[in-house]
KEBAKE-936200 format. One record per residue (C-alpha): x negated, y, z; residue number from 1. Coordinates in steps of 0.2 Angstrom, whole numbers, always signed. Layout:
% residues N
R  east north    up   i
R     X     Y     Z NUM
...
END
This chain:
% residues 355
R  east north    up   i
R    +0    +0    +0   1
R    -6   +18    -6   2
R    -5   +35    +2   3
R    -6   +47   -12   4
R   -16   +62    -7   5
R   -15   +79   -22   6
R   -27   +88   -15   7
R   -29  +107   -20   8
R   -44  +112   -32   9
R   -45  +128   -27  10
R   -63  +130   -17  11
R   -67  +114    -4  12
R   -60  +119   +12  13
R   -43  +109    +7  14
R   -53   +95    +3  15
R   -63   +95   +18  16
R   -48   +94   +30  17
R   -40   +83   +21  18
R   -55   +71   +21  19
R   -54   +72   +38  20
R   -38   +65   +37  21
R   -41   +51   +23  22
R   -58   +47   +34  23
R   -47   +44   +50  24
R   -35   +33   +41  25
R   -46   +22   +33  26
R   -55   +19   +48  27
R   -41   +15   +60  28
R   -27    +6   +46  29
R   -25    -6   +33  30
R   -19    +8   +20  31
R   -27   +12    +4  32
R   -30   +31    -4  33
R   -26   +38   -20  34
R   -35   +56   -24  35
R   -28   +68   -34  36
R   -42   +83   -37  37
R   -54   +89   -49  38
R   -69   +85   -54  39
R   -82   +93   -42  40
R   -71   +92   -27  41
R   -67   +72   -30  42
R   -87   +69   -34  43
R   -90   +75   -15  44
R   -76   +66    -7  45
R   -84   +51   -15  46
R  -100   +54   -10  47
R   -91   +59    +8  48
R   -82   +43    +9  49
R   -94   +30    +1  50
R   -91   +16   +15  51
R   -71   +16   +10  52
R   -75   +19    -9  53
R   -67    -1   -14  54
R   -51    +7    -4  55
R   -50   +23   -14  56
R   -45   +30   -30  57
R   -49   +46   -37  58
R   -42   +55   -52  59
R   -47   +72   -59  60
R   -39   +83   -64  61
R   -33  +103   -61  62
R   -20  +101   -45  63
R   -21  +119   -44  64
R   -29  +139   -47  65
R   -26  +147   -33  66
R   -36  +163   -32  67
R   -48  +169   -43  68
R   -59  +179   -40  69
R   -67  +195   -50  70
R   -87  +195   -51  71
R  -100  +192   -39  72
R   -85  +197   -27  73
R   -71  +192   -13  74
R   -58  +204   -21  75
R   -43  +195   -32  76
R   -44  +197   -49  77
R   -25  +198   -53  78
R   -24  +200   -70  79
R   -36  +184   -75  80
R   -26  +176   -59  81
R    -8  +176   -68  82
R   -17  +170   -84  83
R   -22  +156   -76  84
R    -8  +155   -66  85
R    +2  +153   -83  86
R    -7  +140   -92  87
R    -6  +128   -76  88
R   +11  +130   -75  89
R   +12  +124   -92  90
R    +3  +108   -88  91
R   +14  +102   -76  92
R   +27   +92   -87  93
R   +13   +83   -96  94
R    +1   +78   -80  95
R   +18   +75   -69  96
R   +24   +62   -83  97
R    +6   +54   -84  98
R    +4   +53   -64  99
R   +21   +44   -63 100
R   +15   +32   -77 101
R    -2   +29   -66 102
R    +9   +25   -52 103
R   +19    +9   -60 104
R    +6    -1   -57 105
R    +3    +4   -37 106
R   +14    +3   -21 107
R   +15   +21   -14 108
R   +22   +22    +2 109
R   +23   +39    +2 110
R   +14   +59    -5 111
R    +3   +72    +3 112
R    +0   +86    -3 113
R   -12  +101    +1 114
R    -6  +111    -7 115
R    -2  +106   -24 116
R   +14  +109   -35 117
R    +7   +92   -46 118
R   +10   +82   -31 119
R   +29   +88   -24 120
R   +34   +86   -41 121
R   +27   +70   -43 122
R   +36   +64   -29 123
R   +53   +70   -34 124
R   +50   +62   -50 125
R   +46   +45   -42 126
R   +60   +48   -26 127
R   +46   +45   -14 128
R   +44   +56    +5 129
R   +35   +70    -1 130
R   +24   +78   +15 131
R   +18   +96   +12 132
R    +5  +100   +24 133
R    -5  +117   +25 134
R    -6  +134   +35 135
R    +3  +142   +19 136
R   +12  +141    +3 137
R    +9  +149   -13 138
R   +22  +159   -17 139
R   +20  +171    +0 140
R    +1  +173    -6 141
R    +5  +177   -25 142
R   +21  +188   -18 143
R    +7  +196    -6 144
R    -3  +200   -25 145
R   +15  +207   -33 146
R   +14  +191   -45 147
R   +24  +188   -58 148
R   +41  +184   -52 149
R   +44  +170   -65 150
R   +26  +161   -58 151
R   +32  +164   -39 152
R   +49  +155   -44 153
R   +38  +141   -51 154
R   +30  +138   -37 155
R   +44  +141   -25 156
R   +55  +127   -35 157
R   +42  +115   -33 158
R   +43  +114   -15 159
R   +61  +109   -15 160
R   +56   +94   -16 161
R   +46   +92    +2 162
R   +54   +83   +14 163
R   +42   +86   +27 164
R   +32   +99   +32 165
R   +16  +100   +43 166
R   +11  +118   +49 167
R    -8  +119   +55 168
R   -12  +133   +69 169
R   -12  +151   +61 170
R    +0  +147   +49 171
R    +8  +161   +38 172
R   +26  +165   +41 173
R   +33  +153   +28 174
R   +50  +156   +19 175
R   +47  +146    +1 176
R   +49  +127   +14 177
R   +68  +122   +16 178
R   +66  +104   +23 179
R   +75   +95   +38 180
R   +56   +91   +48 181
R   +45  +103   +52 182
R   +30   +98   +63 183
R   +17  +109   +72 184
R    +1  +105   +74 185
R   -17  +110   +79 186
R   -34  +113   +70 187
R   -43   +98   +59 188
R   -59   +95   +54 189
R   -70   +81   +50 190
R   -78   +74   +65 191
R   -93   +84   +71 192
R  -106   +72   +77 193
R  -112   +78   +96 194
R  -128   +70   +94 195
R  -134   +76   +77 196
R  -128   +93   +84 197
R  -140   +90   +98 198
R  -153   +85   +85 199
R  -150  +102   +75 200
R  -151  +113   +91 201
R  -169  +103   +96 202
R  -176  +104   +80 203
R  -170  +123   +73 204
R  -167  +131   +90 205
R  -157  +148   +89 206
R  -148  +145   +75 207
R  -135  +158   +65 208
R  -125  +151   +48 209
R  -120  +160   +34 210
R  -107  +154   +21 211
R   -93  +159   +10 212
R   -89  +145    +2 213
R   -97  +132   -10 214
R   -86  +142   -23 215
R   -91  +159   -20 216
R  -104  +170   -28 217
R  -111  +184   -20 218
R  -128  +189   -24 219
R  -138  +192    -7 220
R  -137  +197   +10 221
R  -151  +206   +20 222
R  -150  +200   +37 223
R  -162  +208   +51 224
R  -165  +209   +70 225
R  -167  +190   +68 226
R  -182  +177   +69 227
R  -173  +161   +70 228
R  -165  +148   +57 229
R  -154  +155   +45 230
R  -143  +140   +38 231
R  -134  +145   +21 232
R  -126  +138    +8 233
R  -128  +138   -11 234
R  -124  +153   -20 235
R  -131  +166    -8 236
R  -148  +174    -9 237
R  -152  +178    +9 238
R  -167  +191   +12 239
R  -176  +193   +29 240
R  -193  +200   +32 241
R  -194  +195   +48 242
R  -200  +179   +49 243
R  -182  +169   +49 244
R  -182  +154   +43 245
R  -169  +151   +29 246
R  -163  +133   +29 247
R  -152  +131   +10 248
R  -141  +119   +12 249
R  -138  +107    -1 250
R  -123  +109    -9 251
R  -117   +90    -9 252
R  -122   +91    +9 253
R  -107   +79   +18 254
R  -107   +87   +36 255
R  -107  +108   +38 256
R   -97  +105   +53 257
R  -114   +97   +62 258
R  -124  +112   +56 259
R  -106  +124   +59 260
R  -107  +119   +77 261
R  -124  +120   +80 262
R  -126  +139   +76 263
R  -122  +151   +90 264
R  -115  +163   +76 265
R  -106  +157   +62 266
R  -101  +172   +47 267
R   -89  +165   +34 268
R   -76  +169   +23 269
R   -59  +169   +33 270
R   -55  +152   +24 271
R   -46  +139   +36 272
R   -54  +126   +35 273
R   -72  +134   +40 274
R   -61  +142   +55 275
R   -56  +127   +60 276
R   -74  +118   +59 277
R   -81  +136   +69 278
R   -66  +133   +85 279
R   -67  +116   +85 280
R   -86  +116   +87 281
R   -85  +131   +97 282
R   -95  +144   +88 283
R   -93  +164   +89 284
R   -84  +168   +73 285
R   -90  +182   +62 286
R   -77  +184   +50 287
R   -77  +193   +33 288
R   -62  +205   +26 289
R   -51  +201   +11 290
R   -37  +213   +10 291
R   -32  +205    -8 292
R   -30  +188    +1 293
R   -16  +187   +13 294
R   -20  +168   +22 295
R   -39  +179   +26 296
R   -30  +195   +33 297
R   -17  +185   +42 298
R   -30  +172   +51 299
R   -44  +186   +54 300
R   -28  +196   +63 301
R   -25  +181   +75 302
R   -43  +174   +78 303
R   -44  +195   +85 304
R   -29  +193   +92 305
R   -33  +178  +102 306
R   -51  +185  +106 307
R   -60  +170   +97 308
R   -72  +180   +84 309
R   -73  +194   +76 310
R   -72  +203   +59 311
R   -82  +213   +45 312
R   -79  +221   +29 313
R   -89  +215   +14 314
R   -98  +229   +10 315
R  -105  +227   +27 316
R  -110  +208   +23 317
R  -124  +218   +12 318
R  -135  +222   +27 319
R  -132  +211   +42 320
R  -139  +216   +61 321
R  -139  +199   +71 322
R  -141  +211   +86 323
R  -126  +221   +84 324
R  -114  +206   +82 325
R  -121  +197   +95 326
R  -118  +212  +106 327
R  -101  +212   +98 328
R   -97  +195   +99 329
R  -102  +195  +118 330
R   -89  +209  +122 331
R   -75  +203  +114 332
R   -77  +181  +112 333
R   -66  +172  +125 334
R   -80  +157  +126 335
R   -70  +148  +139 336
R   -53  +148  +131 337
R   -64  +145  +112 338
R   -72  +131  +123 339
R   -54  +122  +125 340
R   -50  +119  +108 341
R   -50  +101   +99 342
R   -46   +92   +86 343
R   -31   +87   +81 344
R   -30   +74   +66 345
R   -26   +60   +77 346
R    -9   +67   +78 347
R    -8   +74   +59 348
R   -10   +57   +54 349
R    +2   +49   +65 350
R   +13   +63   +58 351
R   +10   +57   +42 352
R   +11   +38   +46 353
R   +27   +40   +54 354
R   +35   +46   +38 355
END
């Protein structure tokens, strides 16, 4: 029997967190996984989950745009977003009719989908239980970007078909879900190893990370008032004259929450999944500004809120003074109520198994 993950193409934070969830099933029940993403997402999940690969399929293809964005930048780009946003759409028919096809040939006990339009319809098309499960939809991001109306209702028809929604912590205020079960739940994240953490710590000592993503591609960052490891990620050109050491991080690299929880500071994109690996590993949050986005602004607004990190502008992210936002982070960090928070895929996946 099959679960049928469609996973989101847009960046790797859905894939991570979903990989959180697959791992935990195959590990703990007799279940087997079909995963629906593109290309360079699915080549990571295989390399991720290499021990389980017998147990798993993988298709590529597009599940979905999301946001694009304009050059060497965090800012939307609208107009190439809705042209995008237009020819997906018009995909649909053609990759629904083919998944359902695929299917004949497998039991499927049910579908999951983060946060795909390809996967609810696919599971209307095959009457199966369709789980929706994210911290937002589509359609309040793209009518946060004044999108076209006629994409928006796209969307918005495509998740008619969920029959049951799983809402992470911090999720956007969500009007486009009309389903009978809607369950709350915490933060996931794949499984942070305590004693490769301890390893990190021993072997880099005071250690800061710096990433926006395996999809982003901003040029550099200066970063001074700093002598110890720098990790980063590939895309990002960090410059320090000072003596750091700059640790690049592979980009195929199968555990950032290790190296995420063993920095004292993390700065990131507001992306959820990398806030979710940064309070469960209980690092101080140095979150960057997207006003086009609306899932950054709303999640930078309650990680303040809740006094679990802290927030910067990009133009900012240029010149980086560690001092400065450690001084911040110490004045306005609740470490003892960061400290408390854990992970919470144990009960996602019952969630999901009890369908």
């Amino acid at each position: 029997m099959y679960l049928a993950f469609y996973i989101s193409s847009h960046g790797f934070g859905h894939m991570t967190r979903c990989l959180s969830i697959i791992e935990n099933i195959l590990k703990n029940t007799e279940y087997n996984i079909y995963i629906a993403c593109d290309k360079f997402q699915n080549d990571f999940a295989k390399s991720y989950l290499k021990d389980y690969n017998d147990r798993v399929i993988y298709k590529d293809i597009i599940t979905d745009v999301g946001l694009v964005n304009k050059k060497d930048s965090l800012e939307v780009d609208k107009k190439l977003l809705e042209k995008k946003l237009l020819n997906f759409i018009n995909t649909w028919d053609e990759v629904v009719l083919e998944e359902v096809d695929f299917f004949s040939k497998l039991r499927v006990k049910s579908i999951i989908t983060d946060i795909s339009p390809i996967g609810c319809l696919v599971g209307k098309k095959l009457n199966l239980d369709t789980i929706l499960i994210s911290n937002f939809t589509w359609v309040e991001q793209y009518e946060y970007l004044n999108i076209d109306k006629n994409i928006i209702s796209a969307f918005r028809d495509t998740y008619l078909c969920v029959n049951k929604f799983i809402k992470y912590d911090m999720c956007l205020p969500v009007d486009s879900i009309n389903c009978d079960v809607i369950e709350n739940v915490g933060f996931v994240c794949r499984e942070i190893d305590e004693v490769k953490v301890k390893e990190i710590k021993l072997k880099y000592k005071d250690c800061i990370f710096i990433t926006c993503g395996k999809s982003a591609n901003l040029s550099s960052i200066d970063v001074k008032n700093f002598k110890g490891t720098i990790f980063t990620t590939s895309g990002i050109e960090i410059n320090n004259t000072e003596g750091a050491s700059i640790v690049r991080l592979p980009l195929d690299i199968k555990d950032t929450q290790n190296y995420i929880a063993a920095s004292d500071i993390v700065i990131t994109k507001a992306g959820w999944g990398t806030i979710a690996e940064c309070v469960i590993g209980h690092s101080g949050m140095v979150l960057i500004e997207r006003p086009s986005a609306r899932e950054d602004t709303f999640s930078i607004d309650n990680i303040s809120q809740r006094n679990l990190g802290i927030s910067i502008n990009e133009d900012e992210l240029h010149n980086i003074d560690v001092l400065e936002i450690k001084e911040q982070l110490e004045n306005k960090v609740n470490y003892n109520k960061l400290n408390t928070y854990t992970n919470d895929v144990d009960r996602v996946v019952n969630l999901i198994l009890d369908n």
